[in-house]
Each structure stands twice: as structure tokens, then as C-alpha cells.
VOGU-864524 format. One record per residue (C-alpha): x, y, z; residue in three letters. Coordinates in steps of 0.001 Angstrom, whole numbers, plus 500000, padded with zeros to 6 digits. Example, Ala and Ser with C-alpha at 12.3 -4.5 7.8 and 13.67 -1.06 7.14 Angstrom:
<pts>
512300495500507800Ala;513670498940507140Ser;
</pts>
This chain:
<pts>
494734538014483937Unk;497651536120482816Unk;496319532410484428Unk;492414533154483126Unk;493972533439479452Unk;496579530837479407Unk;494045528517480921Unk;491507529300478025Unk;493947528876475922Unk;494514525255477441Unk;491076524399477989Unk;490411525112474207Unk;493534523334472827Unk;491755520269475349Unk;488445520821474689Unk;487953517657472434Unk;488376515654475629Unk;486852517340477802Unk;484054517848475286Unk;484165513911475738Unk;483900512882479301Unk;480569512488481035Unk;479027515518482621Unk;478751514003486372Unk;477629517455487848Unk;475017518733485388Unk;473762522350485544Unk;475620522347489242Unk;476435526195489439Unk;477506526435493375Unk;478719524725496146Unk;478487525707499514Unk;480393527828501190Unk;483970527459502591Unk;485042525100504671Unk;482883522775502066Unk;486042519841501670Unk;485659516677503945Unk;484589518658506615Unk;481305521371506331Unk;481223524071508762Unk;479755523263512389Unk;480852519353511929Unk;483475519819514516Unk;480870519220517283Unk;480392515542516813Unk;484926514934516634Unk;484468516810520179Unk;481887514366520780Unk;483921511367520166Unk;487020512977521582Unk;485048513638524931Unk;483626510032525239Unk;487523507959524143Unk;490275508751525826Unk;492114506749523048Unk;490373509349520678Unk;491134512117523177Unk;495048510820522928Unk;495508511467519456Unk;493812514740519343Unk;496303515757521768Unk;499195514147519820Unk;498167516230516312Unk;497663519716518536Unk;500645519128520068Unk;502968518710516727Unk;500939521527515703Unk;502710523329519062Unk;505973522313517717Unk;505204523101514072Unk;504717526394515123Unk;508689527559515385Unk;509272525600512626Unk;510630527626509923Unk;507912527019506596Unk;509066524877503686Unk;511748525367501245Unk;512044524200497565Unk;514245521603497039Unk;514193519019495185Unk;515862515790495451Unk;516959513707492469Unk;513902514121490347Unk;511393514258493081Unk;509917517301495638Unk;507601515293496641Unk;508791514826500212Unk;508254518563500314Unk;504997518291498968Unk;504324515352501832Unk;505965517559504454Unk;503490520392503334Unk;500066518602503512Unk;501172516822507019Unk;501617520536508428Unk;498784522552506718Unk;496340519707507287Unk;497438519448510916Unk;497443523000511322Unk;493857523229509665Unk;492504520800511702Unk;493778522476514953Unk;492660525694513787Unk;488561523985513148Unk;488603522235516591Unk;490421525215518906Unk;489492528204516909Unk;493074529619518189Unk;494611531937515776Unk;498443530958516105Unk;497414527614514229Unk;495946529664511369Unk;498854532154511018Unk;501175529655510978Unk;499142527648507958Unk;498679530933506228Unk;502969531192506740Unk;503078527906505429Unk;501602528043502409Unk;501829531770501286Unk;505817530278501284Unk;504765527512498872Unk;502465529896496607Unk;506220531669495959Unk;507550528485494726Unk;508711528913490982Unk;507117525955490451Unk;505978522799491583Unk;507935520260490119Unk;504746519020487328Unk;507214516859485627Unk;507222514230489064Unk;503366514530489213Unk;502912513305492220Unk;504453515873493598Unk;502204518450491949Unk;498858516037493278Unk;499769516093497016Unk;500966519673496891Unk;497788520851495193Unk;495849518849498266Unk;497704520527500662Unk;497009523866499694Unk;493369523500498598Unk;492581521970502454Unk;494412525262503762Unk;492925527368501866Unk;488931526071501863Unk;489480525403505764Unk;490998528625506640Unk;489480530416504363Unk;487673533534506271Unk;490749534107508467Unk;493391534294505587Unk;494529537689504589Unk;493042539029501559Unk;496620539166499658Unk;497798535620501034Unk;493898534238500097Unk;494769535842496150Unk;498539534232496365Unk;497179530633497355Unk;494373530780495034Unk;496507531479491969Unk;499072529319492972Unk;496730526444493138Unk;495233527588489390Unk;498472528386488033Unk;501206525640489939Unk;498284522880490182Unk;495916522834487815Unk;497273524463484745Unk;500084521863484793Unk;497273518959484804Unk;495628520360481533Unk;498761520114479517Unk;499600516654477853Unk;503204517114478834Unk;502723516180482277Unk;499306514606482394Unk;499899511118481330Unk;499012509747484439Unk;495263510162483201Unk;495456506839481235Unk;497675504592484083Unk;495582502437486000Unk;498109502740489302Unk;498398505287491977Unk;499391507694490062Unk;496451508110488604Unk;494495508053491934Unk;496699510611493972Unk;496910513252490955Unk;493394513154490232Unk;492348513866494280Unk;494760516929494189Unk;493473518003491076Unk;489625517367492305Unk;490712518974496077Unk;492144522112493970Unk;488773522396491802Unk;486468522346494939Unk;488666524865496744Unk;488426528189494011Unk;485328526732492313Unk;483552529921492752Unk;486247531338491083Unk;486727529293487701Unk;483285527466487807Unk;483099525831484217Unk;487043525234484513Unk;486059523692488355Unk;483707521008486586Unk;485901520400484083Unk;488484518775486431Unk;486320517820488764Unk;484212515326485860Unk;487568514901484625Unk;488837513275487761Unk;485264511089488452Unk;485971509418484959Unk;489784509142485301Unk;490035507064488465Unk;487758504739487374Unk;490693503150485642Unk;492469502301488640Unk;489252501765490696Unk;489108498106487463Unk;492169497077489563Unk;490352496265492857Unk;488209493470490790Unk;487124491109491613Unk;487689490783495651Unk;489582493604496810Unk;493429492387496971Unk;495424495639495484Unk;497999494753492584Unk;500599497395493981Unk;500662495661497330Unk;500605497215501013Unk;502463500313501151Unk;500919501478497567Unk;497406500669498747Unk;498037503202501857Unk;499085505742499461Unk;496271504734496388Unk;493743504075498173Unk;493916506576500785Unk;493767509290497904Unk;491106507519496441Unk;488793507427499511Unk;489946511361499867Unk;488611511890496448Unk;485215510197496890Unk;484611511501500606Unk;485667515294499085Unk;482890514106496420Unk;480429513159499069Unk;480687515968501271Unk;480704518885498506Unk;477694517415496066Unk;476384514501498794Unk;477071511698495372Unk;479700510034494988Unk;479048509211491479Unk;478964505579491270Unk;482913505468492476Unk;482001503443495560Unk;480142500668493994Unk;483064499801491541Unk;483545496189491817Unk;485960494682494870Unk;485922498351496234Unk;484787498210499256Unk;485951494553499705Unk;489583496085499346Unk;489570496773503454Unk;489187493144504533Unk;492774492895501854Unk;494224495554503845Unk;492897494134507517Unk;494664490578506694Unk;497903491930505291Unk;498965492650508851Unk;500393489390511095Unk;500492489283514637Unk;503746490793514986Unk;502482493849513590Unk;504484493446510765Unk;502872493260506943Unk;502835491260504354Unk;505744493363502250Unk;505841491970499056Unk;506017494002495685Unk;507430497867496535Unk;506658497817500286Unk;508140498307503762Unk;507446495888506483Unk;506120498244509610Unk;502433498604509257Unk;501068501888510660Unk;497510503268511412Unk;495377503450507928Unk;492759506343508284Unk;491092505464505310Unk;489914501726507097Unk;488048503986509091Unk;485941505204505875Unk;485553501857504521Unk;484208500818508257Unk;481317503428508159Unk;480496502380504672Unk;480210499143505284Unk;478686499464509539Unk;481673496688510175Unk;483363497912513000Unk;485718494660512706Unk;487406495974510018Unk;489063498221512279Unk;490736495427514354Unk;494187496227513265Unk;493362499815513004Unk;492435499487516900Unk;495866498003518014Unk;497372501265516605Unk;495476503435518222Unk;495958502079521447Unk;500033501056521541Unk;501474503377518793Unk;503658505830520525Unk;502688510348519146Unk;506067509806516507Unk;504531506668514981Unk;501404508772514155Unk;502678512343513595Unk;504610510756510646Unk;501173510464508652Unk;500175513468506646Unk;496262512308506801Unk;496003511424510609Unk;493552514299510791Unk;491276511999508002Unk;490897509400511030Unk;489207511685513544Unk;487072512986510059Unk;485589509588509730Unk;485955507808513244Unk;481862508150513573Unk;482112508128516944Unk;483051504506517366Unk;484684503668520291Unk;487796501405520908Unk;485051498472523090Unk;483124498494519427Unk;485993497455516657Unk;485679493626517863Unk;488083490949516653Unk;487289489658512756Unk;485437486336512485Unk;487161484712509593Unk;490497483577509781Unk;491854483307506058Unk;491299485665503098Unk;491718485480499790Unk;491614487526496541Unk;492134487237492792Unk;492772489744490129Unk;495973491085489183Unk;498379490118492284Unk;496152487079493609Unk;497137486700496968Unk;496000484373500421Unk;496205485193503981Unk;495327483015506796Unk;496185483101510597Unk;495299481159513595Unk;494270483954515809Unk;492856487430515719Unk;494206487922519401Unk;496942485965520174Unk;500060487708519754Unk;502208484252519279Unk;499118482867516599Unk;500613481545513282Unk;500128483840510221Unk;500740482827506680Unk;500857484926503369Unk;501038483276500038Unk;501615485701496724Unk;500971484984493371Unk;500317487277490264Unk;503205488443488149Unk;506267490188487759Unk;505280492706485385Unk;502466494130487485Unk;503209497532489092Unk;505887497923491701Unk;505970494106491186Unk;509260492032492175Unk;510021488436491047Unk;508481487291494154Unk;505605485012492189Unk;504679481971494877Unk;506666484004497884Unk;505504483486501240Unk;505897484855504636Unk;505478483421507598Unk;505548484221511355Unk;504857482383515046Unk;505519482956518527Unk;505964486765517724Unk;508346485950515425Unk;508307486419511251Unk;510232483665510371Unk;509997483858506612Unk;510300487748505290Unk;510447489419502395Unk;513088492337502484Unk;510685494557500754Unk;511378497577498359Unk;514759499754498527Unk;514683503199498991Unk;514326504670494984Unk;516711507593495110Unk;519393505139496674Unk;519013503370493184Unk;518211505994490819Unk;521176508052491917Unk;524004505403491089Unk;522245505439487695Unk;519987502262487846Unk;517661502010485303Unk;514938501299488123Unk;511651501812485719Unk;512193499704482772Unk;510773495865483973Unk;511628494366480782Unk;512705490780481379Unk;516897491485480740Unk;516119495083482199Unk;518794496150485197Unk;515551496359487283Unk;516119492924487644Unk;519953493079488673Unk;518858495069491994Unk;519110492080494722Unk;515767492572496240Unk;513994492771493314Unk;515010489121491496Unk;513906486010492546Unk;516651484821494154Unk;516377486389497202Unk;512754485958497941Unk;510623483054499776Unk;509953481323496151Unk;511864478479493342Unk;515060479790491450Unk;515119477041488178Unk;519085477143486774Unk;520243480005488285Unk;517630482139486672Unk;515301484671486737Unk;511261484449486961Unk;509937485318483638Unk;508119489148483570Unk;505186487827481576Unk;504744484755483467Unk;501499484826485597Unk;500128482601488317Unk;496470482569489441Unk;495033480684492779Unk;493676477600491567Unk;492266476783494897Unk;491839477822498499Unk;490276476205501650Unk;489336478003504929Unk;488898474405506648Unk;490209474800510189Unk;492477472221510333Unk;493947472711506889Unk;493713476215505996Unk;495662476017502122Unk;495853478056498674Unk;497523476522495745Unk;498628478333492368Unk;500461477820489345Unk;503752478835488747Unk;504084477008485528Unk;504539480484483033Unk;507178481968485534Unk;509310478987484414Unk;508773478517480900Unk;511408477032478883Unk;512768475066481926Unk;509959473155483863Unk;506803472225482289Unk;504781472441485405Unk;505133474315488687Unk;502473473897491061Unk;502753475617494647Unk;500250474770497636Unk;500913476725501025Unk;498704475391504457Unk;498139475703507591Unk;497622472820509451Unk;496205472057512707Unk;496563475183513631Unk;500222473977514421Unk;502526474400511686Unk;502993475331508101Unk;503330472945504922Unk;504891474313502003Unk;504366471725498636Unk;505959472395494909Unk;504957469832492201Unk;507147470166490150Unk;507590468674485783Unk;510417469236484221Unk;510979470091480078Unk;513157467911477904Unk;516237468407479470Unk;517337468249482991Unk;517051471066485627Unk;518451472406488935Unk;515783473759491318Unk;516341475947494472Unk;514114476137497017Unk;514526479308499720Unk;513492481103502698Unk;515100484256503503Unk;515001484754507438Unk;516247486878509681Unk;516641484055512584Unk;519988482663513259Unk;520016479299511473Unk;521755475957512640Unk;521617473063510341Unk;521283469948512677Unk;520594466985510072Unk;520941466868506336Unk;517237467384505705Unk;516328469524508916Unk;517294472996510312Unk;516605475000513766Unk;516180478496513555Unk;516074480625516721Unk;515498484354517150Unk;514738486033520211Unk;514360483752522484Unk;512308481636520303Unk;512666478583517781Unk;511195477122514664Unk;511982474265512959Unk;512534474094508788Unk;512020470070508180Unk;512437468812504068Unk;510234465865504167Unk;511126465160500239Unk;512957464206498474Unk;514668462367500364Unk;518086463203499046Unk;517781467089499871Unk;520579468852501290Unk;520080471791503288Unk;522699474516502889Unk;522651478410503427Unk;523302481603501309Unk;524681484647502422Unk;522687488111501907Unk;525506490346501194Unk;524578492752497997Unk;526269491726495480Unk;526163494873493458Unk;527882498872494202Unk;523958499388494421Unk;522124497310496627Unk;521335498018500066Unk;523041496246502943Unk;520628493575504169Unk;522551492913507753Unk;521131489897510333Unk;520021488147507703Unk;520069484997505615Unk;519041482493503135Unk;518386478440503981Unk;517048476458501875Unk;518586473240499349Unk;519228472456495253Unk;518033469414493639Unk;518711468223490559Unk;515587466921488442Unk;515684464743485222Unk;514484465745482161Unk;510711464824481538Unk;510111463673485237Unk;508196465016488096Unk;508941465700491698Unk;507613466776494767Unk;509031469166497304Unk;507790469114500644Unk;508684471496503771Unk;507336472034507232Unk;508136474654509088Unk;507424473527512774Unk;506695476143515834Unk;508816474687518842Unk;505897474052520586Unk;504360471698518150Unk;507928470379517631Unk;506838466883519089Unk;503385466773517344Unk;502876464135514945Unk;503014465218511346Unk;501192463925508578Unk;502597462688505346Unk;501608465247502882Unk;498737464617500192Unk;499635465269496601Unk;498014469090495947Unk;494899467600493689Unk;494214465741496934Unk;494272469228499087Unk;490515470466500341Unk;489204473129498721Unk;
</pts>
């Protein structure tokens, strides 16, 4: 009695702003009966049927049943919370219940369901669960409303009452009160994972709190409609490659919960650059498996189950190319790590491995917030030539001072890397003022972060300006000179006038890198670098040969003429910063005149195209496009 009146209370203390959102679901009274999230009740049979017809389907099936084996003696979770966070916990807990349900709808054996039922009757107890991290409430909220809608005419009638107030009382009340609910207005994922717990929670005890059900459930439909702007106008996702697994993966949970319970998803789909966000998330992957891990990202790439939505939606079965090479080499601890593997088997569709053919296009690009291009000389060649080029700014979300980085790989190898984020606790417990991305901010200090470390041009010794921005100002898929050019200029203000940037492909052979550079009034010294994790050996002033397992690549400065190459140790530099072993930084300094241009110019030559010819390079107005 407690929950209905505090919630009353909340939902009248709220109830200009919920008086204000759109009513999405009308006079909508019912839903149907439990299970009614993702997955409606007799929808098993056509997973069998795709598990019965792949073996590489009928491989991961196994590999979730048998964690769910070993789950089984686990002992359930425990609250504890690290540094500010428990959302690891609240990770840990949707992996295992939404295993465990899944096992539970395709076996029918009752160990999985007692053991889910253990699970989260152990997380009802919590005290709390932890609202003032967010997050942590959104994926815990998921978690339990999946349990408890998929299991829910096998739980016992006292654990069905404890999960259903916990989800009321530790899930959704929390979300009504201002306090904690700011990520309502934030166009990042935040907004997109709270929202999908919150919406997950409402479909679960909708029977139970119907009006309060619709509130959060039109509540969440006009909420991530912010974040859903971001994706404009192409697709390419402003938080980068590890936050688009996490945003976008809720997001697609959201809409598909949507889909199934009401058969509408409200408009949420047809949001501009939407659906166009896959083909992003296809190309961000090179041939070494690796991504492209710039802004708050790691580098490993892993299976995406939410490409597998975006494939249905869109009857490409291409999109799934990447997605495909996962499925088939990943070892069982690769994919028991993700808590939404079950998702993949939810929206596979019955394609089979012989149907998710190799993409046609070689190059992608996008606009928007964090422009970025992507281009490749091979779908299937494991030694092809992949190129990334990143523009955008420093003040986005998650963003680094990595404006005009690029990566670059060959032969297997990714020659030019980006270290990627470091682990947040490791930098919020020494006291680092991680958060705060103002321009003399201590964000800015961490050594991964800053500009100097990353693939891009350090002007005197300092940093890239926050509100600089660079857009692509052009872009050509030609075959023999696959390119994208953008403008630094604003990330350099005060000391160069003009900073232009092109990045190619040429020949399919090698890689051209081109700054055009202006300078200000007075003079200024430019560094250019390429952070690598190849063992470098400097064999002429102007020309470097980098070799890593087995294989070489050589890192030519066509101009000027006087450069010097040199190299620059990664050792942190502060109490703080992770330890970046096997690593280091080539690259040379020039000094430019005041009020006088210059062009930099840098191959970086695959040894077997070592004794091709190579073009002298066209100024970047002269580039196709």
C-alpha cells in the first residue's frame, strides 16, 4: 500500500509533464498476456526452427544453455557497489536472468527457472538500486522485468509479489523523481538505456498499475526521440563504437519491446539516419577484426545482436557480414560475455550463415555530430587495406581530442591505432575530474584523452580546442582513389589560420595522408603523429620501416622536404594514466612561418606495394569527389 501511495503522490507532484507528453497508446487498456516482451508465447518454434536448420545457430544455443549449466551453482548476486557505480551488478544480473529465461522458453526445464526466480528474488532484497548512477537502475529494471514477464506462470506467488514491487518501488519510482531523472533531457545513451528499463518495467506489471504503465511507457516513446536527432543525417553515432553497442542496442530493445507488445512502434524507426546507423556500425570493423576505437571505446569488436534487427528491417542480409565472422570463429567466452546474446537468436529470422553475403560498397561515410569515413579494399580478404578518418569535435560525448585521427591497418596488421578509452574507475578513483570537458579541464591531462597521443596535428605543444569542429568537406568512393577531406581549421584557432586534412586510398595499394596547412601572424611548430604498436626503425631522414608480426609497412614524408622523422615514447606521464606497453609514437616537427602555407604529405606503403610507383600528390581542391 505503501508504493501505490507514494507513487500517487509522485505521479501528481509530475503530473504537469506527464499531462504534457503525447498520448502514444490511446484508450489501450490491456496487453496480452505474459510472456508479452520481445518474445509472445509459442514463438519459440520458429528459434528451434533456425536452430535445427544452422549448425552455427545450433552452436550458440548450446553455448547460452550451457553457461546457463554453469550459472546454475553460481551463488545469486550481491550488492556492491564500486566507486559510484553497481552497474556491473546490474550487467551481471540481466546476462544471467536473460540467459536463464531464455533457456527456461526453449527447454521448458525447471532448474533454469528456479535458478532465475533465486536470482532475482536476491535482487528484489536489495536496499536499493543505486538510482543516483542511473544506468544502473535502467539495466537492472530490464533484467528483472524479462524474468519476471518470461517466467511469469512458474514463479512462486510470494517471489512473483517481491519482483513486482521491487521493479515499482527500486525501478520506476526512482525514474519519476527529478532527483535522479535528468537523463530525460540528454540526448546520449543515457537517455536510451534508462528509458528501455523503464519501458521493459512498465510492460512487465502493466496489469498491475495500468494508467501509471502508460505513463512511462509514452514517457519513454517521447524521451528517446532526443537521442534518436543524433543518428541524423546518415547514421554515423556521435558516441562512437563501443557507446553505439550499448545505445543503440537499448534502443532497438525499446522499439522491438514496442513492436511486439502494441505491434507500433510509434514512428521511432523512421527517425532520420536510423536505420542507416547499421551500415556505420558494419564499416567500423577492419579486417583484423579490430574497430575503429576512437572517442570512449575499446578496440575488440564482438558480435552486435541488434545488426540482426536492423537486417530484418531493412531485408539486407549484408549487413550482417561482420556479424557472420563472429558467429562462425568467436570462441563460447567471447559470446557468454554479452548480456543480450539471447536478443540474436530473438531476431535471427531464420537466416542462415550461406545468406549474410559480403557488402557491395567499399567506403562509407556519414555526417552529423562525429562525421566520420571508412573505406577498405576488401570485404574478404583478411590482409585488404582499411582506413578510418574522424572528424567532429572534442566536446561531443565521450569525445577525445582525436579531431582528423586516423587508423589504419594492412596485411592483418593495424598499423595506425588509437589507444581508445581508459577504464573510468581507474581514473575516477585517484580523484580525476573525468566529467568536466571544459577546454583547461583535467579531462584533458589524462594521456589518452589529449591530442597528443592520437593519429592527428599537435600546433605548439598544445591542445585541440573543445569547441572547435570539423565537418567532411568532401568524399570520393572512386576505386582508385578512395579519399575524405575535412577541416580542422577551428581545432586550431589562434595558431593556424587554416587546417585542411585529406585521407585516401589509392590504388588499392597504399594510404596518402595530406594537411594543408596556413599559419596566423606569427610563426608555428606543427607535429605530425602516428601512434603504432609496430616496432619502428628509422632508415632515412624522411622515411621509416615499421614491422610487426612478421609483417612491414613503410611511413614515407614526401614533404616538406626538410622533415625529420623522430619518435616519442608512450610512457604515462601522469600517477593516473594507464600503462600503454609495446607501443609508440613516429612521426616529425616542422617549423612554419608566420602568414605562409605548407603542405604535409605521408604515405604509408604496404611492403608489397613497396616498389610500386607513387604519384606526386595533388593539392586537396584537386582531390575527386
Amino acid at each position: 500500500m505503501k508504493t501505490v501511495v507514494k507513487i500517487f503522490l509522485l505521479l501528481t507532484l509530475f503530473g504537469t509533464t506527464i499531462n504534457a507528453q503525447t498520448d502514444h497508446l490511446g484508450n489501450t487498456i490491456s496487453l496480452p498476456e505474459h510472456p508479452r516482451i520481445l518474445l509472445l508465447k509459442g514463438e519459440e518454434d520458429p528459434i528451434k526452427q533456425t536452430i535445427d536448420s544452422d549448425k552455427t545457430w545450433a552452436r550458440l544455443h548450446a553455448i547460452i544453455l550451457a553457461e546457463c549449466n554453469e550459472l546454475l551453482d553460481e551463488r545469486p548476486i550481491e550488492r556492491i557497489q564500486v566507486g559510484r557505480r553497481l552497474l556491473g551488478k546490474s550487467r551481471e544480473a540481466l546476462r544471467r536472468i536473460f540467459f536463464l529465461s531464455y533457456a527456461w522458453r526453449m527447454t521448458q526445464q525447471e532448474n533454469y527457472l528456479r535458478r532465475a526466480e533465486q536470482e532475482m528474488v536476491a535482487i528484489a532484497g536489495f536496499s536499493d538500486w543505486n538510482p543516483s548512477h542511473f544506468l544502473d537502475v535502467g539495466e537492472m529494471t530490464m533484467a528483472m522485468a524479462i524474468g519476471y514477464d518470461w517466467l511469469y506462470y512458474g514463479l512462486a506467488e510470494q517471489s512473483r509479489k517481491a519482483i513486482q514491487q521491487a521493479i515499482l518501488q527500486k525501478g520506476i519510482e526512482p525514474s519519476l523523481d527529478q532527483k535522479y531523472n535528468n537523463w530525460l533531457k540528454v540526448s546520449n545513451n543515457w537517455n536510451q538505456v534508462c528509458n528501455a528499463g523503464m519501458l521493459y518495467g512498465a510492460l512487465a506489471v502493466f496489469e498491475e498499475q495500468p494508467q501509471l504503465a502508460k505513463n512511462i511507457i509514452n514517457r519513454a516513446i517521447d524521451a528517446v526521440a532526443l537521442p534518436m536527432t543524433e543518428y541524423s543525417p546518415d547514421g554515423a553515432y556521435p558516441e562512437g563504437y563501443s557507446y553505439w553497442g550499448y545505445g543503440t542496442s537499448f534502443n532497438v530493445m525499446l522499439i522491438s519491446a514496442l513492436e511486439k507488445a502494441f505491434g507500433n512502434d510509434f514512428g521511432l524507426t523512421a527517425k532520420p539516419g536510423f536505420l542507416k546507423t547499421a551500415g556505420y556500425l558494419e564499416n567500423m570493423t577492419g579486417p583484423s577484426g579490430n574497430s575503429f576505437n576512437y572517442s570512449d571505446a575499446g578496440n575488440g569488436g564482438g558480435l552486435e545482436p541488434a545488426m540482426f534487427w536492423f537486417a530484418e528491417k531493412l531485408k539486407d542480409p549484408s549487413l550482417l557480414w561482420v556479424e557472420r565472422g563472429h558467429l562462425m570463429n568467436d570462441n563460447a567466452r567471447q559470446f557468454i560475455k554479452n548480456r543480450l546474446l539471447p536478443a540474436t537468436l530473438l531476431w535471427s529470422a531464420g537466416v542462415t550463415m550461406s545468406t549474410m553475403a559480403d557488402p557491395k560498397t567499399l567506403m562509407w561515410t556519414g555526417g552529423g555530430k562525429t562525421p566520420v569515413a571508412l573505406m577498405r579494399t576488401s570485404w574478404s580478404d583478411p590482409n585488404a587495406i582499411f582506413l578510418g578518418l574522424k572528424a567532429g569535435t572534442p566536446s561531443a560525448s565521450h569525445a577525445h581530442m582525436d579531431v582528423g585521427s586516423f587508423v589504419m591497418e594492412a596485411d592483418g596488421v593495424r598499423w595506425a591505432m588509437d589507444f581508445g578509452m581508459q577504464d573510468y574507475e581507474s581514473l575516477e578513483s585517484k580523484g580525476v575530474d573525468l566529467w568536466n570537458s571544459r577546454q583547461g579541464s583535467q579531462r584533458w591531462q589524462v594521456f589518452r584523452y589529449n591530442n597528443f597521443v592520437h593519429n592527428t596535428l599537435t600546433v605548439n605543444n598544445e591542445l585541440q580546442k573543445v569547441n572547435g569542429k570539423a565537418a567532411l568537406l568532401s568524399s570520393s568512393k572512386k576505386p582508385g582513389f578512395m579519399n575524405a577531406v575535412t577541416d580542422l581549421s577551428t581545432l586550431y584557432a589562434g595558431s593556424l589560420q587554416q587546417a585542411v586534412r585529406g585521407v585516401a586510398l589509392v590504388e588499392q595499394a597504399y594510404v596518402l595522408v595530406r594537411d594543408e596547412l596556413e599559419t596566423a601572424s606569427t610563426e608555428a611548430t606543427v607535429r605530425w603523429t602516428m601512434l603504432t604498436p609496430a616496432e619502428v626503425k628509422i632508415v632515412q631522414k624522411n622515411k621509416a620501416e615499421l614491422t610487426k608480426d612478421g609483417k612491414k609497412l613503410i611511413l614515407e614524408v614526401r614533404e616538406p622536404a626538410n622533415a625529420v622523422l623522430k619518435t616519442w615514447t608512450t610512457d604515462p606521464p601522469n600517477p593516473f594514466d594507464a600503462p600503454n606497453p609495446g607501443t609508440i609514437r613516429v612521426g616529425f616537427e616542422i617549423q612554419v612561418p608566420a602568414q605562409s602555407q605548407k603542405a604535409l604529405t605521408v604515405l604509408l606503403v604496404p611492403e608489397k606495394a613497396a616498389k610500386r610507383s607513387k604519384k606526386n600528390a595533388e593539392p586537396l581542391a584537386k582531390w575527386p569527389r
